[in-house]
N, C-alpha and C positions, 0 to 999 in steps of 0.2 A: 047527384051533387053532394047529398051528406055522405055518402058512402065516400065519394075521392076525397072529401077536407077532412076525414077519419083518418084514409090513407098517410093525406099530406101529414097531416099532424103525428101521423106515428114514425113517422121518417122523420121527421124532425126532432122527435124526442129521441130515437136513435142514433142519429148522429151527435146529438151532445151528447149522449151518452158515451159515445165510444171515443167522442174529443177528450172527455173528462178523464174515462180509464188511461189513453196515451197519455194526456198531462201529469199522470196520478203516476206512470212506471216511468217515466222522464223525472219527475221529483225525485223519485226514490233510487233511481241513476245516480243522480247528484250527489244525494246524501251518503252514495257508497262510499268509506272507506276506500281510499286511493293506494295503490301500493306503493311503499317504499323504498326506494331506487337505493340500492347498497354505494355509497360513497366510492369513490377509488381511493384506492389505497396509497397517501403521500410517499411519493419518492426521495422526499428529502429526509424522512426519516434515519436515524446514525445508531447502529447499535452500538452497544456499550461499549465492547471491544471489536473494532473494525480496523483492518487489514490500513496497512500506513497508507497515507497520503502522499502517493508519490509521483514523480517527475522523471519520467525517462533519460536516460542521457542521449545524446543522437548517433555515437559512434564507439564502434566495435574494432580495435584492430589487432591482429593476430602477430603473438610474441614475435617471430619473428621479423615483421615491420617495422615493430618498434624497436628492433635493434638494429637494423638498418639504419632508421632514420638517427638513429643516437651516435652513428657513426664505428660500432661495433662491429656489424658485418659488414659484406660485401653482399650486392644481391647474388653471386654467382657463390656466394660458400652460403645462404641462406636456402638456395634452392639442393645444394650438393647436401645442406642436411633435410631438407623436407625428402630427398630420397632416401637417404639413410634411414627416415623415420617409418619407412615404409617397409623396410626390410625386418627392423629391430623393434620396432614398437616402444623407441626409448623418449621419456618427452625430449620437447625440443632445447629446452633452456639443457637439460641435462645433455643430449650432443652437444650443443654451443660452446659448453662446458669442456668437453673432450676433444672437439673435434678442430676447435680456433681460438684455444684458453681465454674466451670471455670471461671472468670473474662472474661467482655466484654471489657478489655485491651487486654487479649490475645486473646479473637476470633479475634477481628479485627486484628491483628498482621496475624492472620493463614489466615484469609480472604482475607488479602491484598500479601500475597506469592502463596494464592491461583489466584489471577484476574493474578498476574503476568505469570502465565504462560500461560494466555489469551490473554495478549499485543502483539502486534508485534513493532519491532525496526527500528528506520528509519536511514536513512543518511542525515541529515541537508544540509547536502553540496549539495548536489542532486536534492534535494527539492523544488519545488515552491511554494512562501509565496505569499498569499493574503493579499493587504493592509489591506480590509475590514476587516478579522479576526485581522489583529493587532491593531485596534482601538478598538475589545470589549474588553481590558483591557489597564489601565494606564502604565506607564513604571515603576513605583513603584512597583505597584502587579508584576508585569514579574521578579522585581528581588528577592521582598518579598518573593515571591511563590514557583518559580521557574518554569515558565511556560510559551510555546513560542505558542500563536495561530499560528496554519498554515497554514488552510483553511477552509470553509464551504465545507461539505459533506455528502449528502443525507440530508438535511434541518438539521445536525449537524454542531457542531464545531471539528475539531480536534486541538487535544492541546500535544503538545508536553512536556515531562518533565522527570526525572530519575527516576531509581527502586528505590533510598530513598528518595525520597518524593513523591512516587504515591498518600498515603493516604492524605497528606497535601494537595496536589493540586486538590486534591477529595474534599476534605470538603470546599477549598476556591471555586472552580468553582461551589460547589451546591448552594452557596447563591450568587455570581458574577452572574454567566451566566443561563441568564434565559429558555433558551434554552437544547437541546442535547449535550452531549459530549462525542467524541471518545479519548480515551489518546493512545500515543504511546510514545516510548522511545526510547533516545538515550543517548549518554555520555555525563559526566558531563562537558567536555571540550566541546564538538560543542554545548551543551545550553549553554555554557558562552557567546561564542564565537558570538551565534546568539543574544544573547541578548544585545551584547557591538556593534550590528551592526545597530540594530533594536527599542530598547529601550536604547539609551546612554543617560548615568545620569555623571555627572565631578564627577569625581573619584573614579566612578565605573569600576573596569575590571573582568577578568576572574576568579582572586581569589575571585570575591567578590559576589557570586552565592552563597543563603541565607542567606547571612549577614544582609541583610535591618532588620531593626526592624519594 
């Protein structure tokens, strides 16, 4: 009989003992230093200079379309020069030119409704200006013109300006800027707006975007 209540009783100190050890590495679990989960990285984040904020236009249509629809061509002398273009490899507007004396008044008009549905639209407001792009022009040309540099991009300029006067500010940046240029467009109110901020002349404001002589 004292021999088993020896027994019993060393059994029983062993198992508290070995409940204790588990509670004692269950503690020390606890207290471990938890690793820290790396954050995701906010997508809303803008760097400093980032590519415009733009708005697709939804239609593309090909010059000679739009000289159809302008009442210049015929579609049967429009298709008689998309063959001829295939022979000669001459642009289109230039057969137009030749081949059914359209005026190189109206190509360019069809030309310039044609690039526009190439542009995309920004939000000035949105936008980050680079000094450097506002120094390659005077604040004269900016209101002459109607044209807001906004930044260098891919070794270009982008230049800001509206749908009536893309071709103006085309022929002024081919012989100004010696360089590349991307155009994009926005309203005629936030070009005034940026140019009475950016290039201010005394007694120039917002109504007075192409007025300069």
């Amino acid at each position: 009989m004292a021999e088993a209540k020896r027994q019993r009783s060393s059994k029983g100190k062993l198992s508290r003992s070995n409940a204790a050890k588990q509670k004692g590495v269950a503690c020390e679990k606890a207290l471990e230093p938890k690793p820290v989960l790396a954050r995701p990285i906010p997508t809303t984040l803008k760097p400093v200079f980032r590519a415009p904020l733009i708005s697709k236009r939804p239609e593309y249509v090909k010059l000679g379309e739009l000289l159809v629809r302008g009442g210049l061509l015929s579609d049967e002398q429009r298709n008689e020069i998309v063959e001829a273009q295939k022979k000669c490899g001459r642009p289109f507007g230039d057969l137009a030119e030749r081949m059914f004396g359209v005026s190189p008044r109206a190509v360019e008009r069809a030309w310039g409704q044609q690039l526009l549905a190439l542009l995309s639209r920004v939000d000035l407001d949105r936008e980050d200006v680079d000094p450097l792009a506002l120094s390659s022009i005077s604040r004269r040309q900016a209101w002459q013109f109607e044209v807001f540099p906004l930044r260098f991009l891919s070794g270009g300029l982008v230049v800001c300006t509206t749908e009536e006067n893309l071709l103006r500010a085309m022929k002024f940046t081919g012989w100004r800027i010696s360089g590349e240029c991307q155009f994009v467009l926005t309203a005629r109110t936030q070009l005034g707006s940026m140019l009475e901020r950016h290039f201010p002349i005394d007694g120039m404001t917002l109504g007075s975007v192409g007025m300069v002589a």
